[in-house]
VOBA-1610 file (N, C-alpha, C; in pm, whole numbers, padded with zeros to 5 digits, always signed):
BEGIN
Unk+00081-00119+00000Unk+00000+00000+00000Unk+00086+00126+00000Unk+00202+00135+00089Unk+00298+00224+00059Unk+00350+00294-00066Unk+00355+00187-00172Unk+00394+00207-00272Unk+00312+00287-00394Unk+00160+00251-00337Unk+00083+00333-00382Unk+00062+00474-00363Unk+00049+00424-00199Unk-00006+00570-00175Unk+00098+00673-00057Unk+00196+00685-00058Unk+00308+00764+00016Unk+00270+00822+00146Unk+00187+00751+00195Unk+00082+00833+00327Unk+00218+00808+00496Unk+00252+00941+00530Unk+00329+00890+00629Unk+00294+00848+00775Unk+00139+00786+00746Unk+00045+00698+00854Unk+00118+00525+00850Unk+00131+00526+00706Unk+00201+00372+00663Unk+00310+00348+00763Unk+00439+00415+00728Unk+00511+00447+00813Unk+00509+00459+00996Unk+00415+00563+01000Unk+00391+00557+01182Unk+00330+00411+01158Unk+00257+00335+01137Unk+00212+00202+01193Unk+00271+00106+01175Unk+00389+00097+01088Unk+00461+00013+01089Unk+00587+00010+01212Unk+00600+00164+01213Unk+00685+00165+01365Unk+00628+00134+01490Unk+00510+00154+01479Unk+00426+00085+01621Unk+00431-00094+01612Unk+00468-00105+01494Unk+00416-00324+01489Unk+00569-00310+01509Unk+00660-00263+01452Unk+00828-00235+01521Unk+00801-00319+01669Unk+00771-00222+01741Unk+00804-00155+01878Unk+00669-00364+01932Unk+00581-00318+01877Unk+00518-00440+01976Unk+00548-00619+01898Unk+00608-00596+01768Unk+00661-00732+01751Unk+00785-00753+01751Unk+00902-00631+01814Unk+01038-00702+01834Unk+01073-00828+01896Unk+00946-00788+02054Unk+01027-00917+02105Unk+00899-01064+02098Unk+00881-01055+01968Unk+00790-01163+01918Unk+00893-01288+01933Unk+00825-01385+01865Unk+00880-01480+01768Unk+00991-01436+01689Unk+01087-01553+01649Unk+01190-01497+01515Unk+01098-01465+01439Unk+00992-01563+01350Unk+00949-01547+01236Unk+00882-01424+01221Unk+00798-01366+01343Unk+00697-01221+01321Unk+00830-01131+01328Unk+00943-01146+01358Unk+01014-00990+01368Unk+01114-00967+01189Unk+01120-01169+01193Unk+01170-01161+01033Unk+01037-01131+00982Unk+00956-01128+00980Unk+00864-01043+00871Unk+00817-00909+00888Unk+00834-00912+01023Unk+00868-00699+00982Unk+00980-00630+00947Unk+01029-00704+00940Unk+01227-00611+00918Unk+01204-00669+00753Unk+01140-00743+00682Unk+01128-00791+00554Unk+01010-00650+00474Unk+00927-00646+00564Unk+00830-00525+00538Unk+00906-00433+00564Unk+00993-00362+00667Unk+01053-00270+00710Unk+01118-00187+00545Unk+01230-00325+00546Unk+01329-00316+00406Unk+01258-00261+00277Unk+01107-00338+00278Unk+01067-00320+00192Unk+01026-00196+00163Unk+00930-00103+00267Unk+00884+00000+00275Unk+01025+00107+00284Unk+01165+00047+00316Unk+01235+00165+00292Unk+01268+00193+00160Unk+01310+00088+00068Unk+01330+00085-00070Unk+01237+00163-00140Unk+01088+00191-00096Unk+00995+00278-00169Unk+01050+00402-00123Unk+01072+00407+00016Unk+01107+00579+00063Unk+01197+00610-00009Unk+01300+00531-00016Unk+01456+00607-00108Unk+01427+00612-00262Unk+01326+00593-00270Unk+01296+00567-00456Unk+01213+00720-00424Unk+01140+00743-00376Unk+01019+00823-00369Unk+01130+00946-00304Unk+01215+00965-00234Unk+01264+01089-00193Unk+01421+01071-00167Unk+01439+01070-00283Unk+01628+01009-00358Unk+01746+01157-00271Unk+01658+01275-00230Unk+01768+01418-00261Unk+01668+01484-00119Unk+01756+01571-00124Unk+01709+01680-00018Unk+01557+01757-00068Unk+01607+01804-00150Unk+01503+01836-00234Unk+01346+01790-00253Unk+01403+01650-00249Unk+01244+01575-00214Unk+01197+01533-00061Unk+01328+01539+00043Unk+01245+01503+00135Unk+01203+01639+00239Unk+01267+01792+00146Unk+01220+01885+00177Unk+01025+01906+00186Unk+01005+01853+00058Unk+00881+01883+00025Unk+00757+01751+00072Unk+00829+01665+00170Unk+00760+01576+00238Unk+00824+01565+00357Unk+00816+01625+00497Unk+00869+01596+00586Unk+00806+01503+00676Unk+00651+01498+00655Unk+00617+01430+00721Unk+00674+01268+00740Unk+00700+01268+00557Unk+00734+01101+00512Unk+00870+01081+00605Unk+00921+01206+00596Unk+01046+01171+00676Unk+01102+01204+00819Unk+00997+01269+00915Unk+00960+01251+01000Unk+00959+01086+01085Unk+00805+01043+00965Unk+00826+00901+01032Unk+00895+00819+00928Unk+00968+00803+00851Unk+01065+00721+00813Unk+01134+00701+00970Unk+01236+00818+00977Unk+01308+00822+01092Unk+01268+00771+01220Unk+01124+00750+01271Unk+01075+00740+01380Unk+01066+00587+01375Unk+01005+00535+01312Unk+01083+00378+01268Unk+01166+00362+01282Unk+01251+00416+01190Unk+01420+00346+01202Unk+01476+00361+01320Unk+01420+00502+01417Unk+01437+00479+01589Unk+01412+00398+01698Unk+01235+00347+01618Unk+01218+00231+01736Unk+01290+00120+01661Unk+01306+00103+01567Unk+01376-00053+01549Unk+01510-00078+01590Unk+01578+00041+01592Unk+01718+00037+01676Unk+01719+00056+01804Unk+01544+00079+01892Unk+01579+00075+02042Unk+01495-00050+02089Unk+01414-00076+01987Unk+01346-00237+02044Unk+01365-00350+01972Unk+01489-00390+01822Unk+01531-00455+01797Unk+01690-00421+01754Unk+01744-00395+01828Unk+01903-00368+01782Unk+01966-00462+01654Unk+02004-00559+01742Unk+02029-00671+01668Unk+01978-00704+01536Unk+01823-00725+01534Unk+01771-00723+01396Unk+01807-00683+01304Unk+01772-00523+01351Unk+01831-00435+01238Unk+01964-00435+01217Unk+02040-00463+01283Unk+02196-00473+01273Unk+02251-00564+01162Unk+02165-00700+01165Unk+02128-00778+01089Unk+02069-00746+00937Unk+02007-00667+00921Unk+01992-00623+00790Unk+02074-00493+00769Unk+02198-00532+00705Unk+02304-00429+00630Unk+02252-00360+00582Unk+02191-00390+00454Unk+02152-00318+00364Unk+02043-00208+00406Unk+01942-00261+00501Unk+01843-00147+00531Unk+01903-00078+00588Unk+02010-00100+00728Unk+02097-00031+00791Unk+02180+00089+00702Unk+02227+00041+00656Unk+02314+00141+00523Unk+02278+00251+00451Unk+02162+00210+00397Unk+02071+00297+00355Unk+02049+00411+00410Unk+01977+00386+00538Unk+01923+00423+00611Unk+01978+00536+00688Unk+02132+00531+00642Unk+02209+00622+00766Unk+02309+00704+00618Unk+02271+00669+00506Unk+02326+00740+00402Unk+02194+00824+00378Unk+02092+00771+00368Unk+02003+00890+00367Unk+02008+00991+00435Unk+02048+00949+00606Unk+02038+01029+00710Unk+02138+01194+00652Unk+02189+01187+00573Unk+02285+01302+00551Unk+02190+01382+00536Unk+02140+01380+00357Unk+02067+01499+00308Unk+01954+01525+00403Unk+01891+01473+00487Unk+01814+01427+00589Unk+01822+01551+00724Unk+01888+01525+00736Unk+01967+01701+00846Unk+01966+01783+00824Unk+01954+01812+00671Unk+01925+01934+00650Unk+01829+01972+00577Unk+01716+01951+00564Unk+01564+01933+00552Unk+01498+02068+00661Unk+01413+02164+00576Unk+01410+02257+00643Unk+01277+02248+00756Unk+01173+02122+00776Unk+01110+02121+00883Unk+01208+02055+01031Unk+01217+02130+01110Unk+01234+02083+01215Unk+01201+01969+01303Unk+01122+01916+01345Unk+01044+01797+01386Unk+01061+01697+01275Unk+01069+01688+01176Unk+01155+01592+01072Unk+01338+01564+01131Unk+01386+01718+01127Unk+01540+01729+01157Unk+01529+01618+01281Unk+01480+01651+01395Unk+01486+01639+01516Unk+01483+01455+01499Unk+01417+01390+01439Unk+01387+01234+01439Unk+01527+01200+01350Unk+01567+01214+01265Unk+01706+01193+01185Unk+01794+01175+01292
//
């Protein structure tokens, strides 16, 4: 649905199933860090530059707010996925300097 529709509700609710299926099962936390990955690959397609995540802060607001709870209620996991990890903290550049504040502040 993300992919459709860029709504940064997608995002906040996926950081809430974050936060209450880290300390699931392996299999429910491997399938949110599989959704996680997935839904980030749309964000970095959808807001590649500063430029674009100027003109959506919300998206990147909660991008970031995700990628916060998954590094404070699954460390490891995410540690475990390189690639989303990587991403995730190369985006973080143009990301800082994004002129809403409360976006800045979650980066």
């Amino acid at each position: 649905a993300y992919k459709r529709k860029r709504f940064p509700s997608w995002l906040y609710l996926l950081s809430i199933l974050v936060v209450e299926l880290a300390q699931a099962s392996l299999k429910a936390r491997e399938i949110i860090f599989q959704t996680v990955s997935a839904i980030s690959q749309e964000f970095f397609i959808a807001l590649p530059s500063q430029e674009a995540m100027n003109e959506n802060p919300d998206n990147v607001e909660d991008f970031y707010r995700m990628i916060t709870r998954c590094v404070s209620s699954a460390p490891v996991a995410l540690i475990s996925h390189k690639p989303l990890l990587s991403s995730s903290l190369r985006a973080s550049i143009p990301a800082v300097r994004i002129n809403e504040r409360n976006a800045q502040r979650t980066v």
